[in-house]
Every structure is written in C-alpha cells, then in structure tokens.
C-alpha positions in Angstrom: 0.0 0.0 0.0 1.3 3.7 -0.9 1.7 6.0 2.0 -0.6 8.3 -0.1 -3.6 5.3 0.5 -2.6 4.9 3.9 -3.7 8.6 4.8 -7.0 8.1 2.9 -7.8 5.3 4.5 -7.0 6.9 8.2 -9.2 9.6 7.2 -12.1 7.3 6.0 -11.6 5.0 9.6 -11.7 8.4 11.6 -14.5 9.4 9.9 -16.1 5.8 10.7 -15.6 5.8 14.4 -17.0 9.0 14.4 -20.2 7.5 12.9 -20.3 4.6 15.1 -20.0 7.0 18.0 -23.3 8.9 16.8 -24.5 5.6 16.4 -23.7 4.5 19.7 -25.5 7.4 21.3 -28.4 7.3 19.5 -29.0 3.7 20.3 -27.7 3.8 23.7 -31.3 4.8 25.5 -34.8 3.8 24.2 -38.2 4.4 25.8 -39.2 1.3 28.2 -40.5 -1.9 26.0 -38.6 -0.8 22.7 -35.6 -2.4 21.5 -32.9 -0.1 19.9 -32.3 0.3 16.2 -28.8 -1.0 16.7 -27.4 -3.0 18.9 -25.1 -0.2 20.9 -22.6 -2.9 22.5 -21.9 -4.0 18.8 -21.4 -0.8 17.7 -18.9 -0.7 20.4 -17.4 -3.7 19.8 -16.6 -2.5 15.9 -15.2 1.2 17.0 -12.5 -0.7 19.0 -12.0 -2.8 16.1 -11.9 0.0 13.9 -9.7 2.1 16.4 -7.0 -0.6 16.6 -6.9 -0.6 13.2 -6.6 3.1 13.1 -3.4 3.0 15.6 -1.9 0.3 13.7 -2.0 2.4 10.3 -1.1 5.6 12.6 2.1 3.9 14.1 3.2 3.0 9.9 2.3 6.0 8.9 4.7 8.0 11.4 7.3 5.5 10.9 7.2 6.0 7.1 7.1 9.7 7.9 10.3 9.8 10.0 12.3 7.5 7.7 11.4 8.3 4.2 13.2 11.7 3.1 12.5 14.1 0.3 15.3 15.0 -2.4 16.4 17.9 0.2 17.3 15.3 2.7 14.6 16.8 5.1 12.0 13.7 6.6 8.4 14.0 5.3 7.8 14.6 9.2 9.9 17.6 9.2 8.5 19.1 5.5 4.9 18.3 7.0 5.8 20.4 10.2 7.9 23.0 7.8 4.2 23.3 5.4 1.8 23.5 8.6 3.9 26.5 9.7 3.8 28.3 6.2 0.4 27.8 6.2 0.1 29.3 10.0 2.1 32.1 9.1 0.3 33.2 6.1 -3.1 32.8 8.0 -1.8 35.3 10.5 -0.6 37.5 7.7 -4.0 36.8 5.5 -5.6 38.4 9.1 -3.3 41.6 8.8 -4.5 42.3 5.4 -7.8 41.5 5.9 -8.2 44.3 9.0 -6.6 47.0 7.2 -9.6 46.7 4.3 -11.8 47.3 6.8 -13.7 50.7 6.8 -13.8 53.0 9.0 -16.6 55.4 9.3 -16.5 58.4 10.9 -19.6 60.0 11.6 -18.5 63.9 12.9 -14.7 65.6 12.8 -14.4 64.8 16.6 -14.1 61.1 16.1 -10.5 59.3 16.0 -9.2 58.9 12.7 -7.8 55.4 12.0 -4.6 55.0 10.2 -3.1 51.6 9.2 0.4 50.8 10.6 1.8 48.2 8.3 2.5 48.5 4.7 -0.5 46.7 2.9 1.7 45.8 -0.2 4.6 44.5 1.6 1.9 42.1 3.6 0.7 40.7 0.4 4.1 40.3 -0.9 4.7 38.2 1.9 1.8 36.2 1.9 2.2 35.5 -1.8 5.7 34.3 -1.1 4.5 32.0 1.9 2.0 30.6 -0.2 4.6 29.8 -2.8 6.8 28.3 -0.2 3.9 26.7 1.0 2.8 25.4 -2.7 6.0 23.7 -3.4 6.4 22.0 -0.8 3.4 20.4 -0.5 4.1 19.1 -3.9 7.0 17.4 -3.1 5.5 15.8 0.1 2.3 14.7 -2.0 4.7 13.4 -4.9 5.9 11.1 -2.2 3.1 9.9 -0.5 2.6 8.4 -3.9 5.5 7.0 -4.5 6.5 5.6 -1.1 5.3 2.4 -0.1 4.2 2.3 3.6 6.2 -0.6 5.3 
C-alpha cells in the first residue's frame, strides 16, 4: 500500500468511528419496552475494532514519515511540520491584510481617525511568497506519498 492510501484510508476510519459514535448514542437509551435500532454494545465492539486498526495504520504512517526523506534530505515529518507552519504564518498574515480593508466610518470631525500601521503591499508580498513556499512544498511531500510504499 502507498503512504498516499494509507492517509485516505486513516481519514475514512476516523471518519467511521465517528459515525459509530453517533450511532452508539443514539441507540444507547430507548423508551421502556422498545428495543434499539442498533445493537449499541456492537457498535462498540466494531469502533475498538476500527480504532485498533486506526493505531496500527497511525504507528506506519509515522514510521514511514520519519524514515522516508525528500530530495532535500529533510524527513516527510519535518517538510509536514515545515508546510503547517507556512500555512500558519500566512493565516496570520492573511488576518493583517484582511483588517486594514476594513472601513472606518467616521460620523462627525471629533471622532478618531484610523490610520493603518503596516505597509499593505509589503503584507501581500509576503503572503504570496509563503503561499509559494507553501505550494511547493506540498508538492514534493504529495509526490511522495505516492511514491513511497508504507512498510
């Protein structure tokens, strides 16, 4: 199996024992002389299944992660932790730009006029760049993820 199947298929498991939780509580009280519509201790019984399975695929997936390296030398654990801080850094720059769009209105001469304290351009510049950054790296690590068997 590719690492690249191995993600998909943790997302669709986490996505199942959320389900069988729902599930589990919706069956789990009934009005006195009904039965439930599922049997909640089965449903149970198949999100531990499920979960073991999940930590299983989690614990291959990490492994492959810290041992399988991109052409920079850098692990796919690093570049993933390298892309999740682009990303948070242009968020918090995407925030910036965002507030200094926002109108103020002034509604006599006596009110406070608002001036903007960072250099709009330069923000977008840097958030372009970032996204770049951010762009092609993700590139290599998906470019991996299908090329990598997991172990």
């Amino acid at each position: 199996m590719k690492l690249a199947e191995a993600l998909l298929l943790r997302a669709e498991n986490k996505n199942k024992i959320e389900n069988l939780q729902h599930r589990i509580l919706a069956n789990i009280k009934v009005q006195e002389g009904e039965k439930p519509l599922e049997n909640p201790q089965g449903l149970i019984d198949e999100a531990f299944g499920l979960n073991e399975q999940l930590c299983t695929l989690i614990k291959q997936i990490n492994h492959c992660n810290s041992t399988t390296k991109l052409p920079t030398g850098q692990t796919l654990s690093e570049a993933i932790v390298e892309r999740d801080m682009l990303m948070k850094k242009r968020n918090i720059l995407s925030a910036v730009a965002a507030k200094t769009l926002e109108q103020n209105y002034r509604f006599t001469h006596t009110e406070v006029k608002m001036n903007v304290a960072v250099s709009v351009e330069d923000i977008q510049k840097q958030i372009d760049a970032l996204s770049k950054q951010f762009r092609e790296l993700d590139v290599q690590i998906q470019a991996l993820n299908w090329t990598t068997d997991l172990p």
